[in-house]
C-alpha positions as CSV (number, residue, x, y, z in Angstrom):
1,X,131.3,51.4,50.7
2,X,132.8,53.6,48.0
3,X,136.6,52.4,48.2
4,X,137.9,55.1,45.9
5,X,136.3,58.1,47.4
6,X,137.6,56.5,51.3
7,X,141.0,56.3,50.0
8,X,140.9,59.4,48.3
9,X,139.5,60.8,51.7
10,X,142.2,59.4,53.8
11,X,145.1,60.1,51.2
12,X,143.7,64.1,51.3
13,X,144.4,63.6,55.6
14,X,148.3,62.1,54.9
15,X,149.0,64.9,52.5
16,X,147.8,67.5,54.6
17,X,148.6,66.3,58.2
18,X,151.9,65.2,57.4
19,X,152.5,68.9,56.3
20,X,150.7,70.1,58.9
21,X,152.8,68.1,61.4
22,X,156.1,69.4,59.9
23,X,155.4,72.8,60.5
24,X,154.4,72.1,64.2
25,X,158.0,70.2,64.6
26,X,159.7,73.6,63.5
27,X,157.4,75.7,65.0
28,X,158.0,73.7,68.1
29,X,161.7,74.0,67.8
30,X,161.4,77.5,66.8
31,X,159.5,78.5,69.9
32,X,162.0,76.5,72.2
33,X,164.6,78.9,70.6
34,X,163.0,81.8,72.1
35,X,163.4,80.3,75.5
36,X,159.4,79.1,75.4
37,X,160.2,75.6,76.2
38,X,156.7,73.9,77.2
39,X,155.1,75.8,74.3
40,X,158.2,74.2,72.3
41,X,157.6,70.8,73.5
42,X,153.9,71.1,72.6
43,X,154.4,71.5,69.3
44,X,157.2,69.3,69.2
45,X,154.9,66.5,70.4
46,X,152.2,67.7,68.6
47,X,154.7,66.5,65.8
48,X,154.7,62.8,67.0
49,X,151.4,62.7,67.5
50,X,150.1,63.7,64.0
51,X,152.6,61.6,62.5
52,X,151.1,58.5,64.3
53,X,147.3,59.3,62.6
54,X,149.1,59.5,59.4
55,X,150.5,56.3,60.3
56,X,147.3,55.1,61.0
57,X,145.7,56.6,57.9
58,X,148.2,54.9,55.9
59,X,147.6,51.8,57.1
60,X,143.9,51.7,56.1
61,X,144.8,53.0,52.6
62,X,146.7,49.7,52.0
63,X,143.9,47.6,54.3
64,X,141.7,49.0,50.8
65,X,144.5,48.2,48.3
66,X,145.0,51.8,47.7
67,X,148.2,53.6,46.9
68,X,149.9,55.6,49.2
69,X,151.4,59.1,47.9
70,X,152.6,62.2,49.2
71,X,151.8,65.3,47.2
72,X,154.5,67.5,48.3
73,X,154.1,70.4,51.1
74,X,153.2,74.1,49.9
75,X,155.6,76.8,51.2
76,X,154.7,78.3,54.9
77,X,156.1,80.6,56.6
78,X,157.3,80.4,60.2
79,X,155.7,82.8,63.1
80,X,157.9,84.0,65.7
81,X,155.3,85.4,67.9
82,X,153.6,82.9,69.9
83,X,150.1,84.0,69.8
84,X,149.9,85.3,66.6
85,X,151.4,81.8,65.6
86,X,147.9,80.2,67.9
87,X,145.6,82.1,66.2
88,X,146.6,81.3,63.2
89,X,147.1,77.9,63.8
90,X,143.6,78.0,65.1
91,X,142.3,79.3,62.0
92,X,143.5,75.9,60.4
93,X,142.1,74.0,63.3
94,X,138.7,75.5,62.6
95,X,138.5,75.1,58.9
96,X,140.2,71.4,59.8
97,X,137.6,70.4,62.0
98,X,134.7,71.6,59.8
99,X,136.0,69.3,57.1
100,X,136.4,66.4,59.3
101,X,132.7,67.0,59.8
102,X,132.0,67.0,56.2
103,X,134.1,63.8,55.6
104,X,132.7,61.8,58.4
105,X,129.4,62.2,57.0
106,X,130.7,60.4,53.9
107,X,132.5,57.4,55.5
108,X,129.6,56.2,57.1
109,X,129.6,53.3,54.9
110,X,132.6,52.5,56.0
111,X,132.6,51.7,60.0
112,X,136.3,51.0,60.4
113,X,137.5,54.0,58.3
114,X,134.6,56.6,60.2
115,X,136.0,54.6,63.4
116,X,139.9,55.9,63.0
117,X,138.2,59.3,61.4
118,X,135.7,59.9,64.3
119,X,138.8,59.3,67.2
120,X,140.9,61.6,64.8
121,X,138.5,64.3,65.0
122,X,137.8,64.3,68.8
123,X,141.6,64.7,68.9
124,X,141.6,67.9,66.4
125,X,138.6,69.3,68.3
126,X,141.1,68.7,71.5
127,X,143.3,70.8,69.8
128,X,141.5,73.1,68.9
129,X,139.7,73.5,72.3
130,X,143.9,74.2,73.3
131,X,144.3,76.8,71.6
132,X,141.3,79.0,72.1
133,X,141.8,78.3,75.9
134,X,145.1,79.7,75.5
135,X,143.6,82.6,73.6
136,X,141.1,83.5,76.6
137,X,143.6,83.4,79.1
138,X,145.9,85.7,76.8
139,X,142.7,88.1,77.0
140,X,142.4,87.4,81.0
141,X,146.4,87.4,82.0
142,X,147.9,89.2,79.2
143,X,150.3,88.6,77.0
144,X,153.4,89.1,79.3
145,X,151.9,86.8,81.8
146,X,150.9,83.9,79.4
147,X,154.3,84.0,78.4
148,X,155.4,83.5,81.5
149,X,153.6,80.3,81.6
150,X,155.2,79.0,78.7
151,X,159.0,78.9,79.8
């Protein structure tokens, strides 16, 4: 087991989820704004729910005897629509996903990290599988009536 490139692997997930889940807490909160309340408490919960894996990343960093560091969030922009805020959400998802793939290959050396990583990803491929369910029944219902759905 390479302890530097593991910690280096989960310190990448805390920087980015933890921005990640920031922007679903105001995207959430945005969305409630609107009067879109279960789509709001998605992405509120969402929030929670992130913030637990980067609790759980963290923990294994100092389990190795790494440090722990946050490298500061890049500027993003809110989305007021709804879908256009899912699809491009799913766009992160995808590329997300596809480097969880990448990076599980590389922990196999490590069976507790590829443990937390492997539950992490079936949870990001949940999401994922979310949002381009909510995308199809956009196409099938329309847009009017998906909204509907999501006071």
């Amino acid at each position: 087991m390479d302890k530097k490139k593991t910690i280096e692997a989960l310190q990448f997930f805390v920087t980015g989820l933890t921005e990640g889940a920031l922007v679903h807490k105001l995207q959430g909160q945005l969305f409630k704004s609107q009067g879109l309340s279960k789509m709001g408490d998605k992405y509120v919960n969402h929030f929670t729910e992130e913030m637990g894996w980067v609790e759980k990343f963290v923990d294994r960093i100092l389990d190795l005897g790494g440090d722990v560091k946050f490298d500061g969030a890049k500027a993003r922009d809110l989305v007021a629509d709804p879908v256009d805020y899912i699809k491009a959400d799913l766009a992160i998802q995808e590329k997300g996903v596809e480097i969880l793939y990448k990076c599980m290959a590389e922990l196999r050396d490590d069976p507790t990290t590829y443990d937390i990583m492997k539950a992490y990803l079936a949870d990001e491929e949940e999401d994922l599988y979310w949002s381009q369910g909510q995308l199809e029944l956009i196409e099938k219902i329309g847009v009017q009536n998906w909204l509907i759905t999501q006071l």
